[in-house]
C-alpha positions as CSV (number, residue, x, y, z in Angstrom):
1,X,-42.0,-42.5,-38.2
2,X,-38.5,-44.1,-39.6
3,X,-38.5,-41.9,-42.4
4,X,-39.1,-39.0,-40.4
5,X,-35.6,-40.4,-38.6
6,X,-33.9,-40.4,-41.5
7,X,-34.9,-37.1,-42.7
8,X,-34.0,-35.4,-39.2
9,X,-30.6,-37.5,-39.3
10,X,-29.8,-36.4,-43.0
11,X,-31.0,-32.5,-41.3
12,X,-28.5,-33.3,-38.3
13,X,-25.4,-34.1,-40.0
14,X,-25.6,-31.8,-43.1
15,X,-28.0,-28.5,-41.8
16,X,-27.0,-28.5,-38.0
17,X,-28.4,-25.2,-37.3
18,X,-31.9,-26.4,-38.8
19,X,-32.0,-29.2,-36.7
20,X,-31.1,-27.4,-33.3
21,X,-34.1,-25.2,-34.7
22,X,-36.3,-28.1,-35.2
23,X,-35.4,-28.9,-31.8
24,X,-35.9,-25.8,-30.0
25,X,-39.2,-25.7,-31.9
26,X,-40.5,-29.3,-30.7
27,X,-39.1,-28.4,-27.6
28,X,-41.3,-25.6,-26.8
29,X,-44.4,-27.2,-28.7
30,X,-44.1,-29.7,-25.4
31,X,-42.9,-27.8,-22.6
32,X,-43.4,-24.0,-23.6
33,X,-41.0,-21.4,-23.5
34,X,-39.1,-22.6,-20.6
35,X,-35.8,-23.6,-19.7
36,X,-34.9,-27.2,-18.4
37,X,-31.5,-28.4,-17.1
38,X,-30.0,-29.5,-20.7
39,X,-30.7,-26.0,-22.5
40,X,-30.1,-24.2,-19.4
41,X,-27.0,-25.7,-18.6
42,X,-26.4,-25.3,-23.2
43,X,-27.0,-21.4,-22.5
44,X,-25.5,-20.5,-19.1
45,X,-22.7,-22.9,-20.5
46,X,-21.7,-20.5,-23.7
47,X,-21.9,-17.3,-21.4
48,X,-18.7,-15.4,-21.5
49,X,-17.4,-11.9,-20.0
50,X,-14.1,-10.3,-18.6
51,X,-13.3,-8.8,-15.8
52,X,-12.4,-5.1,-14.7
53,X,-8.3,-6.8,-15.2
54,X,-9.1,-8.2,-18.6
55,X,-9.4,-11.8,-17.6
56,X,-12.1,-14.1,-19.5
57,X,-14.9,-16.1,-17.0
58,X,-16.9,-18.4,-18.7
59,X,-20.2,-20.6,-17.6
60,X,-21.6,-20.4,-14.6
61,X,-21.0,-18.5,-12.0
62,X,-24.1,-19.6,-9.5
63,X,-25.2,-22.8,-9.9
64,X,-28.8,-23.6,-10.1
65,X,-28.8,-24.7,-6.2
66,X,-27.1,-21.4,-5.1
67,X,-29.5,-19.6,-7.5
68,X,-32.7,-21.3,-5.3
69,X,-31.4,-20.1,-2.2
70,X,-30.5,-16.5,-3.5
71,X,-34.3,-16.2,-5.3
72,X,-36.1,-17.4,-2.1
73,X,-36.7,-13.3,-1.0
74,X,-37.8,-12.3,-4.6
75,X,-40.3,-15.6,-5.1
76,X,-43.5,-13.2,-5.9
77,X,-41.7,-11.9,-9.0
78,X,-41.6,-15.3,-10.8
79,X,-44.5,-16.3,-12.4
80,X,-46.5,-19.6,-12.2
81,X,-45.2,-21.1,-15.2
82,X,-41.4,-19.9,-14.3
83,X,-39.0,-22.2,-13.4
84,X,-35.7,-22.4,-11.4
85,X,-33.7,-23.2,-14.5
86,X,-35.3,-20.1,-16.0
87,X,-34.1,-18.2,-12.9
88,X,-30.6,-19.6,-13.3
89,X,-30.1,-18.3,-16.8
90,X,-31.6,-14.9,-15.9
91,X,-29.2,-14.0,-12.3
92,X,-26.1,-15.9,-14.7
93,X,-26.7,-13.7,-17.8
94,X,-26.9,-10.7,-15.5
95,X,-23.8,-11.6,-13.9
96,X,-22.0,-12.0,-16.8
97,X,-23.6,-8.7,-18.5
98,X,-23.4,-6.3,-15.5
99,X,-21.3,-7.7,-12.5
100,X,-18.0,-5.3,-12.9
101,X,-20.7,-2.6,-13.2
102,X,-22.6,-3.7,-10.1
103,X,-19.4,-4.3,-8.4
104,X,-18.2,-0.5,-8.8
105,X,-21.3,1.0,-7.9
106,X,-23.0,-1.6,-4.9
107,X,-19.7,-3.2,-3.4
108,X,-20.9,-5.6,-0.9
109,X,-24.5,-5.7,-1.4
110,X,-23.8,-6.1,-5.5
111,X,-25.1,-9.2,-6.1
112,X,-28.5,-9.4,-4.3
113,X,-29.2,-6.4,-6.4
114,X,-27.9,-7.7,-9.5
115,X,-29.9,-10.8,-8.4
116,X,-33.3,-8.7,-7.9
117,X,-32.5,-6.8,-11.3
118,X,-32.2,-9.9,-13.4
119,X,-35.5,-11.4,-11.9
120,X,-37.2,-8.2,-12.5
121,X,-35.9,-8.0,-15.8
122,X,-37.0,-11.6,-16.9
123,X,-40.0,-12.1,-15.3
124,X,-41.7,-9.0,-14.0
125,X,-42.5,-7.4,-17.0
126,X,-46.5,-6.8,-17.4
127,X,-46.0,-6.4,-21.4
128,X,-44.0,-9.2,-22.5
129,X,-45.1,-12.3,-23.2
130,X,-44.7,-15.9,-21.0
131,X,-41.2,-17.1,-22.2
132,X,-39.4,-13.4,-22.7
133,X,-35.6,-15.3,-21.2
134,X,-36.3,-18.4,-23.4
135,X,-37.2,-16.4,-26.6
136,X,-34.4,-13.5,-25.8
137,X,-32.0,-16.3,-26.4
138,X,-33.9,-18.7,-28.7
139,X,-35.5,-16.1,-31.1
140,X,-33.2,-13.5,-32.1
């Protein structure tokens, strides 16, 4: 085992992408094709998008708590192996992707269909695979 250490050391410092992708890789090999805290947070973390004035948002804009609270109507669309960090990448992705859009055309009621989309999107789709959010960001 110490000289597999060293070799994913060596691979950290001088091939850093390789060894995030040895790490995603071991990662799902042990948990699947779900999102935890730490990559959810990674993910959500490097979202960007601007606003209809031009003005740059960044991260989150529900946290995973709100995100609980704001699923609780559309449970039956996750699946059994679908978890609430995998819920809070999907409705903040969405957000950032489609909220001046959502905004223009739904006003108040915006986000609980932005909300509803997103979950749809991500986890009610008969013909993708378990895993489509983690591999849409993971497996490009």
């Amino acid at each position: 085992m110490k000289a597999l250490d060293m070799i994913l050391f060596w691979a950290c410092e001088n091939y850093h992408p390789i060894y995030e992708q040895y790490l995603v890789e071991k990662y799902e090999e042990e948990h699947g094709k779900h999102f935890n805290e730490c990559y959810a947070k990674k993910v959500v973390g490097s979202m960007c998008s601007y606003d209809d004035n031009g003005n740059k948002r960044t991260g989150e804009h529900w946290s995973c708590e709100q995100v609980k609270t704001a699923i609780s109507p559309f449970a039956d669309i996750l699946g059994k192996n679908d978890t609430d960090w995998d819920a809070y990448v999907a409705v903040n992705m969405w957000w950032h992707d489609l909220s001046c859009n959502y905004k223009r055309h739904f006003a108040e009621r915006a986000d609980e269909f932005m909300i509803e989309d997103a979950l749809t999107w991500a986890f009610d789709d008969p013909d993708a695979e378990d895993g489509k959010l983690w591999s849409y960001f993971f497996h490009k």
